[in-house]
C-alpha positions in Angstrom: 5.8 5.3 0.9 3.3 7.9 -0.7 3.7 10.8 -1.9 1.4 14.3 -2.2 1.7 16.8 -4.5 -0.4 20.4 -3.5 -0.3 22.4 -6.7 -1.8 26.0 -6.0 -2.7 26.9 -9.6 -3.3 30.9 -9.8 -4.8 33.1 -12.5 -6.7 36.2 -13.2 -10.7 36.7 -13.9 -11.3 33.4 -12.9 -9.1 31.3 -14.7 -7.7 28.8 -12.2 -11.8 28.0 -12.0 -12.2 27.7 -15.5 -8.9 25.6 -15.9 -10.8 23.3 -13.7 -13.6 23.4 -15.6 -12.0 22.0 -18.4 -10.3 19.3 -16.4 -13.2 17.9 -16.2 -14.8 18.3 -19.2 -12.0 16.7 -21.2 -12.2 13.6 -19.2 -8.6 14.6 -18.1 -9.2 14.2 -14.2 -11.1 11.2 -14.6 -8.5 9.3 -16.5 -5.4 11.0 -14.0 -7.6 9.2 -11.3 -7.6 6.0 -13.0 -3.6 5.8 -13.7 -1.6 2.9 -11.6 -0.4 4.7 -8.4 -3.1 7.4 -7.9 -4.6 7.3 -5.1 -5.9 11.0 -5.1 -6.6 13.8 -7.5 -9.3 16.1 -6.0 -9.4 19.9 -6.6 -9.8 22.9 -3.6 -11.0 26.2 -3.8 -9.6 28.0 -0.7 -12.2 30.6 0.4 -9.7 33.2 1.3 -8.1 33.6 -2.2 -11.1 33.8 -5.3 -8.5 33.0 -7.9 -6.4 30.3 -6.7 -7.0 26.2 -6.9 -5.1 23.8 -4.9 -4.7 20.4 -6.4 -4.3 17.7 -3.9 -2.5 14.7 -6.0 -1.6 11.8 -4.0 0.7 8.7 -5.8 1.8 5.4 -4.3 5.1 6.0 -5.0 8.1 8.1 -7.4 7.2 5.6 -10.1 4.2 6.1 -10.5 4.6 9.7 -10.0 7.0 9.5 -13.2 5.3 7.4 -15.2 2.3 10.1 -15.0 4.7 12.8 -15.8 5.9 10.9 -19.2 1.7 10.5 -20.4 0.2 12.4 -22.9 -2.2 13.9 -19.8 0.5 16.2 -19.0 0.9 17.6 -22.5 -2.7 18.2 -22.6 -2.5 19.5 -19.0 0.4 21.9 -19.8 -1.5 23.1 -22.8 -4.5 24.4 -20.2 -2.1 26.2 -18.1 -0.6 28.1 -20.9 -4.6 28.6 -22.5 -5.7 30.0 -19.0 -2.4 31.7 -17.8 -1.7 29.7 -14.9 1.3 30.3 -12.0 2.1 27.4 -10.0 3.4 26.9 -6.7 4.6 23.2 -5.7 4.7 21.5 -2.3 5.9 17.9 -2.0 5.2 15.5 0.8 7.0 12.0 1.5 5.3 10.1 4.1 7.0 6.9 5.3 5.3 3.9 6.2 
């Protein structure tokens, strides 16, 4: 079973692009990419909407879909979305194998 996560991350003036940005630049996405489970973390920019991001995250499983939501990333990730004021809307995909 994996599971995929889009997050559609939207802001004002650019934000959602500059919470990217610093993604990036804090090593954040790298080190989300190199967590047991992931097996995809990859940023979108949908050409029809200037201030949204969808993140497509992809994880092997619930556990290590937990386990990522109990690291230290998150507080750091959470702290970004509240620094660039960030909305979020979830979609959550099972497939089964």
């Amino acid at each position: 079973m994996s599971l995929t996560i889009n997050i559609y991350y939207t802001g004002k003036d650019g934000a959602a692009k500059k919470f990217v940005k610093e993604m990036y630049e804090r090593g954040i996405v790298d080190r989300v990419r190199n967590e047991k489970g992931n097996e995809k973390y990859e940023y979108f920019f949908p050409l029809e909407d200037s201030e949204t991001v969808l993140l497509i995250d992809r994880w092997e499983n619930e556990e290590a879909l937990d386990n990522h939501h109990k690291t230290e990333m998150m507080k750091e990730i959470a702290e970004l979305r509240k620094k660039y004021p960030l909305s979020m809307r979830v979609e959550k995909f099972i497939e089964e194998k």
